[in-house]
C-alpha positions in Angstrom: -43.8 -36.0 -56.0 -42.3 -35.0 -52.7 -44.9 -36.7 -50.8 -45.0 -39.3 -52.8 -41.5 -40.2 -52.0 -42.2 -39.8 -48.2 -44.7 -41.9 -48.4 -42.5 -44.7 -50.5 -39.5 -44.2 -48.0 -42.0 -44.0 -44.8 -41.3 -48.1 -44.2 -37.8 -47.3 -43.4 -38.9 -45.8 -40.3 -39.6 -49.6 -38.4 -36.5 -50.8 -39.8 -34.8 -52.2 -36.7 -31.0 -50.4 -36.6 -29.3 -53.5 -36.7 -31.5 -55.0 -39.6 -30.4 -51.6 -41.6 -26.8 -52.0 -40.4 -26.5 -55.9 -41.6 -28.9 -54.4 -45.2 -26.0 -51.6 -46.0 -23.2 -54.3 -44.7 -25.1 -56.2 -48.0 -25.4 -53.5 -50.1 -21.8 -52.0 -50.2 -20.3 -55.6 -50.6 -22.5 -56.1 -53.5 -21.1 -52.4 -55.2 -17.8 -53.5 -54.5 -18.1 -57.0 -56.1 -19.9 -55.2 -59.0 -16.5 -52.9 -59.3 -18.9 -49.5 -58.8 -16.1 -46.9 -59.4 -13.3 -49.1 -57.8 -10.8 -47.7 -60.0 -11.2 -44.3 -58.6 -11.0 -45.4 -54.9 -8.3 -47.9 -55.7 -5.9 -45.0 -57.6 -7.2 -42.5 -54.9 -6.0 -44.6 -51.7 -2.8 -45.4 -53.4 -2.3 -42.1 -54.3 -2.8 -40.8 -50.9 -0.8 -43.4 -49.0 2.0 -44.5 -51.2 4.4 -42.5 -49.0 3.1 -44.5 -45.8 3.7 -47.8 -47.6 7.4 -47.0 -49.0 7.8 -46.1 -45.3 6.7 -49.1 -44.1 4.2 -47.6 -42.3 1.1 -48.9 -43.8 0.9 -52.3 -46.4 -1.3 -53.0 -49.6 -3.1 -55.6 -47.6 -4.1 -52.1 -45.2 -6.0 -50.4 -48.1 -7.7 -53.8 -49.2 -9.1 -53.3 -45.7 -9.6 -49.7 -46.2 -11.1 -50.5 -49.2 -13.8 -53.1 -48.2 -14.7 -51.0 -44.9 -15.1 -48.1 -47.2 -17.5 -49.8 -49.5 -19.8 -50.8 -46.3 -20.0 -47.7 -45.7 -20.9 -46.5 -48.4 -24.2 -48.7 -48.6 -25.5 -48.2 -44.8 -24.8 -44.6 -45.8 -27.7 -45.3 -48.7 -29.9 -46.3 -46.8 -29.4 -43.6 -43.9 -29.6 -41.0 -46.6 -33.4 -42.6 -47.0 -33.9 -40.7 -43.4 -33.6 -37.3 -44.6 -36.8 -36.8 -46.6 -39.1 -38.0 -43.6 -37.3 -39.5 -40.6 -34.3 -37.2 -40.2 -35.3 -35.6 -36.6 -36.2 -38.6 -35.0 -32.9 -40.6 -36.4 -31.0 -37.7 -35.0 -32.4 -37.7 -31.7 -32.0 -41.4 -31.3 -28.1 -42.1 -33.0 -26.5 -38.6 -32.7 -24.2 -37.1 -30.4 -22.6 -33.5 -30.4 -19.4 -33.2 -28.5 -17.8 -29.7 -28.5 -21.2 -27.3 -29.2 -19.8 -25.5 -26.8 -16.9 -24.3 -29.3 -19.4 -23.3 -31.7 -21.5 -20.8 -29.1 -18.3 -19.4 -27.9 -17.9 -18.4 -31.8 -21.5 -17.0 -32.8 -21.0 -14.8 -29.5 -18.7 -12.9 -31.0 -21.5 -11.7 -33.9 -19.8 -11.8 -36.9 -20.8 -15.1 -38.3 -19.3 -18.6 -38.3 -18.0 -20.4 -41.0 -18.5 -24.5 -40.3 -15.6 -26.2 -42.2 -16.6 -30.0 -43.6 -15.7 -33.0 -45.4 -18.0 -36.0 -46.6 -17.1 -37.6 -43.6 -19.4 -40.2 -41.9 -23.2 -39.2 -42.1 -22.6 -35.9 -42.5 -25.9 -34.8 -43.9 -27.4 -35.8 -40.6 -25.2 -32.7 -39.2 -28.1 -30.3 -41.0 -30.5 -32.0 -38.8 -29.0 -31.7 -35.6 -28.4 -27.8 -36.5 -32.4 -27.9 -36.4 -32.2 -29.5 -33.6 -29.9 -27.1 -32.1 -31.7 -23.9 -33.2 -28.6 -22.6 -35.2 -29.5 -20.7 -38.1 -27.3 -22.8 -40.7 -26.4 -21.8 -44.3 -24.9 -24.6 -46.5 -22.7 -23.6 -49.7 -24.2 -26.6 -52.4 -23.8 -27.9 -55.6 -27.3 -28.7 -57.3 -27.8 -32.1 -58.1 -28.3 -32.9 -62.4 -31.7 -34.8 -61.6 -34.5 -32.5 -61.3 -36.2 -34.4 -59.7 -33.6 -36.0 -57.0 -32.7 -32.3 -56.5 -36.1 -30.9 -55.6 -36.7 -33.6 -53.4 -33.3 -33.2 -51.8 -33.6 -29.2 -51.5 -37.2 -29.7 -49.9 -35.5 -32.3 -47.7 -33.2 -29.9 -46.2 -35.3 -27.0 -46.4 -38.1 -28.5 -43.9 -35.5 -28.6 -40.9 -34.9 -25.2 -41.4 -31.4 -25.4 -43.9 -31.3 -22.1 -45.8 -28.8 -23.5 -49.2 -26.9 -20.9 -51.3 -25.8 -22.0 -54.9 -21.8 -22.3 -54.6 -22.3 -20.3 -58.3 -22.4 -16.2 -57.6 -22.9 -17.0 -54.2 -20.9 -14.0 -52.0 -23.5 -11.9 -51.8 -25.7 -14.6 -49.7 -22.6 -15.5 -47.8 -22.4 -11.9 -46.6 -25.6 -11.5 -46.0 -25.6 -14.8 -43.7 -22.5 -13.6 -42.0 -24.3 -10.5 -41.1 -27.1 -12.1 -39.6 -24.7 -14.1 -37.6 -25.5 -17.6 -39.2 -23.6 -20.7 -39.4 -22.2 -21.0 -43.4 -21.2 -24.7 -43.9 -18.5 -25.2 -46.1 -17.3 -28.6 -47.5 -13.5 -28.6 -48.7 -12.5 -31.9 -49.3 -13.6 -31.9 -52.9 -11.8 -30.9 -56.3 -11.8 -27.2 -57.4 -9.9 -26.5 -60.7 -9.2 -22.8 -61.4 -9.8 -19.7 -61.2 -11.6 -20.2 -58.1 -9.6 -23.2 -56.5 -5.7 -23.1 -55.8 -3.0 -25.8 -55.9 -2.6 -26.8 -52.4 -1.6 -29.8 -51.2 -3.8 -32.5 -49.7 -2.1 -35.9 -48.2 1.0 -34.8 -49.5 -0.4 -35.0 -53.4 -1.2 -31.4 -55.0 -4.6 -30.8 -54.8 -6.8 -28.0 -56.2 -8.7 -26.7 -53.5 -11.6 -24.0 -53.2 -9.9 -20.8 -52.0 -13.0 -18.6 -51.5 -13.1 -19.8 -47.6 -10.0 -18.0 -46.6 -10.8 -15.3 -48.8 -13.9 -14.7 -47.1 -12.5 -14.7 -43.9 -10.3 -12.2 -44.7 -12.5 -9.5 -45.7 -15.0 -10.2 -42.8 -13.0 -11.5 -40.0 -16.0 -14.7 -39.3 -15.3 -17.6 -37.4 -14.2 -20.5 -38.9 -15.1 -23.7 -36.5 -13.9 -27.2 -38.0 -17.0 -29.7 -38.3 -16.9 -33.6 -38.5 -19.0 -36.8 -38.2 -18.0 -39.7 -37.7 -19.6 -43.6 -37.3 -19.5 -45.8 -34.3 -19.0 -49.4 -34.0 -22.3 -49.4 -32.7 -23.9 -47.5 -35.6 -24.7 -44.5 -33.9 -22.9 -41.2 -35.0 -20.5 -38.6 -33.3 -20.3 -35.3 -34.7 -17.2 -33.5 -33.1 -17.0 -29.5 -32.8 -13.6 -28.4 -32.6 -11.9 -25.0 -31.7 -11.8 -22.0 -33.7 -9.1 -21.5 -36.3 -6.7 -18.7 -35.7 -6.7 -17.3 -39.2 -3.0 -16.1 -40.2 -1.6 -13.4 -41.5 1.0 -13.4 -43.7 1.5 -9.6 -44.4 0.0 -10.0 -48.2 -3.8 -10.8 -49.5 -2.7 -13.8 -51.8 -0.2 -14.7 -49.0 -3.2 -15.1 -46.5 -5.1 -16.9 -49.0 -2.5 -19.6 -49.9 -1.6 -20.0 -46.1 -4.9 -20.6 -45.1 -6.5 -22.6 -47.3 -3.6 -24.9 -46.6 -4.2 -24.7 -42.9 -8.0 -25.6 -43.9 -6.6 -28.2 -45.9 -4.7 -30.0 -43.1 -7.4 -29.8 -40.6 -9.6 -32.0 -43.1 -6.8 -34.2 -44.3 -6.2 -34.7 -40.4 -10.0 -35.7 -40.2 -10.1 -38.3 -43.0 -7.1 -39.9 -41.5 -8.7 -40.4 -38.6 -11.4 -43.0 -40.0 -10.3 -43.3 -43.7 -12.9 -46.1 -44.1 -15.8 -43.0 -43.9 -14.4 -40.9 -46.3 -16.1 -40.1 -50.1 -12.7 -42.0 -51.8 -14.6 -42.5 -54.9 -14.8 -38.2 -55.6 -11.8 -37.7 -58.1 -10.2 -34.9 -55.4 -6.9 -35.2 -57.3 -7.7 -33.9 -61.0 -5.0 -32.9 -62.7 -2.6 -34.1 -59.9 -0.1 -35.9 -63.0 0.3 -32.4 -64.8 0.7 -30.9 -61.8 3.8 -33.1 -60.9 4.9 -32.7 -63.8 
C-alpha cells in the first residue's frame, strides 16, 4: 500500500510552487467556510490573547485576521504534507533554509546527546528531512496515528530519510539509549499533557498542562537542549531557525528543577508561536481543563 500511495501522490511533484500555494490558499478558505473545528481555534485565540485585547494591545478584528491566515495555512500545509511520502528531499533542498546549525554542532560536541525542543510550527515535518539532509542522527518522541493504515504509511515516510521514532508510551529507555549514542531526540511541547506525566504550567498566561519528562530527562543526564522552529515565508519557501542552548537551572530541589524548567521550555515555545501566530496548530485543544484549573 506504501507504494501505492507514492505512486497516487507522485503528480504532486510537477506542481508548480505557486499553483500549490494559490491550491492550499483554496483549500484552507474552504475549511474555514465549512466551520472545520473553528470553535476550538476561535475559544483558543481568545483565550490566549484576551489579556492583549483588554490592554489594548491587540483588537477582535486582529484574530479574525489571525484566524483566516491560520486557516490558509492550514491547507498549503495539506498539500506540503503530500511531499513527505515521495518528494520530501528534493522539496527540502529547493524551499528550506537552516539558519543557526551551527548551535546545534557546538551542542552534539559535547557527547552527551541533544535534546531538539518543538512546536507544530510552520512545516515542521519538513525539519526531519533536512536532519537527513544534514547527516544528524535524529530521534523523534511520537504519538501513533489511530489509522493503521495513515500510520504505516506515515512511519515508513519518516523512516526512509533515516528518522529513528520512539513511542512517547514507555519510552525512557530508548531516549537513553539515543542520548548515549549522541543523537538528536526531538521533542514537541506545545501540546496538552494531563497528569501524571504533564504538570500545570502556564502557557500564554492561561494554565496549561504541559509534558514534564523533558526537564526531567535533562536532569538525570545533563543533554543538551537546543530550541527548534520553522517557520513560512511570504514567498513560500521555509526557514527553520536553530537557536542557542538552554542553560538548564537549578533550583536546589528535583521537583523544583522540574517545575522551573519546564516553564522555561514553555516560554521559549510560547515566544515562538507569537512570533507568527498565523502558523501555529490553534485547532489542538492545548488548554484542557484550563476552567477547573482557574477555578
Amino acid at each position: 500500500m506504501y507504494w501505492v500511495i507514492k505512486i497516487v501522490l507522485y503528480p504532486i511533484r510537477f506542481m508548480p510552487r505557486k499553483l500549490e500555494l494559490f491550491c492550499g490558499r483554496a483549500l484552507g478558505l474552504v475549511l474555514r467556510n465549512f466551520n472545520f473545528r473553528t470553535d476550538i481555534v476561535r475559544a483558543n485565540l481568545e483565550l490566549a490573547y484576551s489579556d492583549d485585547i483588554k490592554k489594548g494591545k491587540m483588537s477582535k478584528h486582529d484574530l479574525c485576521y489571525i484566524e483566516r491566515e491560520n486557516y490558509i495555512h492550514y491547507g498549503r500545509l495539506i498539500l506540503e504534507l503530500l511531499h513527505i511520502p515521495f518528494d520530501g528531499l528534493r522539496f527540502a533542498k529547493k524551499n528550506v533554509e537552516v539558519v543557526g546549525y551551527e548551535n546545534l554542532e557546538q551542542a552534539l560536541n559535547k557527547g552527551k546527546g541533544v535534546f531538539l525542543l518543538s512546536a507544530h510550527t510552520g512545516y515542521w515535518e519538513i525539519m526531519s528531512v533536512m536532519a537527513s539532509i544534514y547527516k544528524v542522527p535524529i530521534y523523534i518522541v511520537t504519538k501513533y496515528l489511530r489509522l493503521s493504515l495513515f500510520d504505516k504509511i506515515w512511519v515508513k515516510s519518516r523512516e526512509s530519510y533515516g528518522v529513528k521514532l520512539i513511542n512517547e508510551t514507555n519510552s525512557a529507555r530508548e531516549i537513553i539509549r539515543a542520548l548515549k549514542n549522541n543523537g538528536a531526540v526531538g521533542f514537541v511541547m506545545d501540546q496538552f499533557m494531563g497528569p501524571p506525566v504533564g504538570i500545570r504550567s502556564s502557557f500564554f498566561g492561561r494554565p496549561a498542562w504541559t509534558m514534564a519528562s523533558l526537564a526531567w530527562f535533562v536532569s538525570k543526564t545533563g543533554a543538551a537542549v537546543v530550541p527548534v522552529f520553522n517557520l513560512r515565508n511570504s514567498d513560500g519557501t521555509f526557514t527553520i531557525s536553530v537557536g542557542h542552548e538552554l542553560e538548564f537551572k537549578k533550583t536546589g530541589s528535583d521537583d523544583g528543577d522540574i517545575i522551573y524548567n519546564t516553564q522555561v521550555y514553555n516560554d521559549v515555545v510560547e515566544m515562538a508561536v507569537r512570533e507568527c501566530p498565523q502558523q501555529w496548530l490553534w485547532l489542538h485543544r492545548r488548554w484542557k481543563r484550563v476552567k477547573e484549573d482557574q477555578a
